[in-house]
N, C-alpha and C positions, 0 to 999 in steps of 0.2 A: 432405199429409205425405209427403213423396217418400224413400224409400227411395236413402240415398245411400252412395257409396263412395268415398276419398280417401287418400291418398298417408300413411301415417306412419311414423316412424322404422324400424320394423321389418317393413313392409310395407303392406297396405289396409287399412281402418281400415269399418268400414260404419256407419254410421249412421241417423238419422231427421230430416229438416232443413223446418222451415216459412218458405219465405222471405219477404223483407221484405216486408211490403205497400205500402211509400210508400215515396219516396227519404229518403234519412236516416235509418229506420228506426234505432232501440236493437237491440243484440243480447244475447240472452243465450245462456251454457252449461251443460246439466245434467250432473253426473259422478253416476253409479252407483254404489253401495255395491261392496263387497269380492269380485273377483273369486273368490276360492276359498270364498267364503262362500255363491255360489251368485248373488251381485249381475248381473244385467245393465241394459240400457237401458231394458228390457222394466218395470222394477220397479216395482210402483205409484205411491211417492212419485216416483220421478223423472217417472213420464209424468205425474204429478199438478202436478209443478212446470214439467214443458214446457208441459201444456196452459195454466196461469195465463199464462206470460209469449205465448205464444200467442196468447190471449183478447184482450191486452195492447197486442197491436201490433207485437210482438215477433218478428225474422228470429231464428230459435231450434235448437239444435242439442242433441241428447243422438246419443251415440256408444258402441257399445261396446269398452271397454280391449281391448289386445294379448291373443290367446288365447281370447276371449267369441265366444262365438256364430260371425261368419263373419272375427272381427276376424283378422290374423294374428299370429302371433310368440308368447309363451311368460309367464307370471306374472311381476312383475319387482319386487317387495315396493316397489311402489312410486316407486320410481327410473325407470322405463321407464315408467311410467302416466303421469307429470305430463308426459313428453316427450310421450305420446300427445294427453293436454290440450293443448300448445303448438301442434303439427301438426295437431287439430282445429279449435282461435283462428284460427290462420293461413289455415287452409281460409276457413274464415265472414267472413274478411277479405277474400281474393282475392274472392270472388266479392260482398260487399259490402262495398268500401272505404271510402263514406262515412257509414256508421253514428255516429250523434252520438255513442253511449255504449255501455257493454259493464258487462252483469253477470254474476255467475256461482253456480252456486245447485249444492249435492251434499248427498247424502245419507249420511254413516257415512265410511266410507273417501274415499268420493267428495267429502267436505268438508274433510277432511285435504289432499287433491290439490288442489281447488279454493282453497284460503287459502295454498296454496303456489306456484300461477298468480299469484294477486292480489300476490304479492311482486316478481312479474316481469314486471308487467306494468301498466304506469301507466294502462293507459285503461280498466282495471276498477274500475269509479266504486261498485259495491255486489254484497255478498253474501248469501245465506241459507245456511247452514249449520244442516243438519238433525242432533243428534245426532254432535255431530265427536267422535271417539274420544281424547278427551285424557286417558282411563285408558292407551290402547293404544302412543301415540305419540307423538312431543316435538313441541310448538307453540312451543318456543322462538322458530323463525325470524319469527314477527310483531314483530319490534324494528326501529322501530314498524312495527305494523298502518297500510297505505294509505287504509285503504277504511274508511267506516261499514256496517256490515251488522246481521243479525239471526241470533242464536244460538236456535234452538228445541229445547227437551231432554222427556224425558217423564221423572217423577219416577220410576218402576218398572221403570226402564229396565235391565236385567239383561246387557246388553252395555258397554256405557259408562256410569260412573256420574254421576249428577247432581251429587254433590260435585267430581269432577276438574272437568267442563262449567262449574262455578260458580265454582271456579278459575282456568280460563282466561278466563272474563269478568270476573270483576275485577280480573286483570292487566291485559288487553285497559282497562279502562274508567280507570287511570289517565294513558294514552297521551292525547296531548294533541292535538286539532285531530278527533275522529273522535267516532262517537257510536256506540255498540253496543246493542243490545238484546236482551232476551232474555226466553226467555217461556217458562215450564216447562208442560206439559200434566200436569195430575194423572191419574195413575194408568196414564199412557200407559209399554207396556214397548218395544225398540228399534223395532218392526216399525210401532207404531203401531197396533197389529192392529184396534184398536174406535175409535181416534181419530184416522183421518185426517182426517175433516170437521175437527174442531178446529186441528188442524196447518196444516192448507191455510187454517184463517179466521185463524190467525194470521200465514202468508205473508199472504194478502194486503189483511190489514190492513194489514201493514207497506209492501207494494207502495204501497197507496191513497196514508200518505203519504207516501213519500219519491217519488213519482213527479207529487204533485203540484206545478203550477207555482210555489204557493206553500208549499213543503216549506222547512224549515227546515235540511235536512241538503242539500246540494249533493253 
């Protein structure tokens, strides 16, 4: 797990990168909850969801946003983050150009930014979106959503409410050609504090199938 640093819009960008293990190798990207919330790379669900795709087979990146840890440049509500995300992609391209496919997986904030990559970026074939904040933010821009992914929410969730998360999947689920899922963890509040095991068995359930050869979502 090599400690890395790379080029981004507002300066070096530092990161955690597991590279491919085989040519062609899938990639995935993890984004980190709410810089000023106290979010970095570091966070458990995120290293929770690198190491999955890791486990996986997975040339795999989490980074922290502009301003984190050794990252450089300044909070940027958002707008400067998803450039961050871009400049991160770009990185795990250069240095693995022929990667078959590209998913992308965030946690809070970091799924906000993440579903707003997927808009811009067609070779992002799937997501997990942990608790995306659609009390806090407008998800409008999925008109339409690219990508089938999986929406995971805890019902006690005291940052992001379950009814907004239940909103934006069944707007999401009338979009046509994609297939969304979503799995509430009872009793889990935003941190997941008692229910990561649950969380993580519900990524990768969803990993198991859509990852298998005969998966029914492409």
């Amino acid at each position: 797990m090599p400690d890395v640093i790379f080029t981004g819009p507002e300066g070096r960008l530092e990161g955690r990168f597991s590279p491919p293990p085989r040519p062609r190798a899938p990639v995935a990207m993890i984004l980190h909850p709410h810089p000023q919330g106290g979010g970095t790379m570091n966070d458990r669900i995120t290293q929770a969801l690198y190491k999955t795709f890791v486990k996986r087979g997975f040339a795999v990146l989490r980074f922290n946003f502009r301003g984190v840890g050794r990252s450089q440049g300044t909070f940027d509500n958002g707008i400067g983050e998803l450039s961050d995300a871009a400049a991160a992609l770009d990185w795990v391209q250069s240095f693995h150009p022929e990667a078959q496919t590209t998913w992308i997986a965030g946690f809070s904030f970091g799924a906000w930014i993440g579903m707003q990559l997927l808009m811009r970026r067609p070779e992002i074939r799937g997501f997990i979106s942990v608790a995306p904040p659609a009390n806090m933010y407008d998800f409008s821009f999925l008109a339409p959503c690219p990508s089938s992914g999986i929406i995971v929410q805890g019902t006690s969730d005291e940052v992001v409410t379950a009814s907004a998360v239940q909103k934006l999947v069944d707007k999401l689920r009338t979009q046509k050609g994609i297939t969304i899922h979503h799995d509430e963890i009872r009793g889990a509040n935003h941190f997941f504090e008692h229910e990561l095991d649950q969380l993580m068995k519900s990524v990768d359930n969803y990993l198991d199938m859509r990852l298998s050869p005969d998966s029914p979502i492409r």
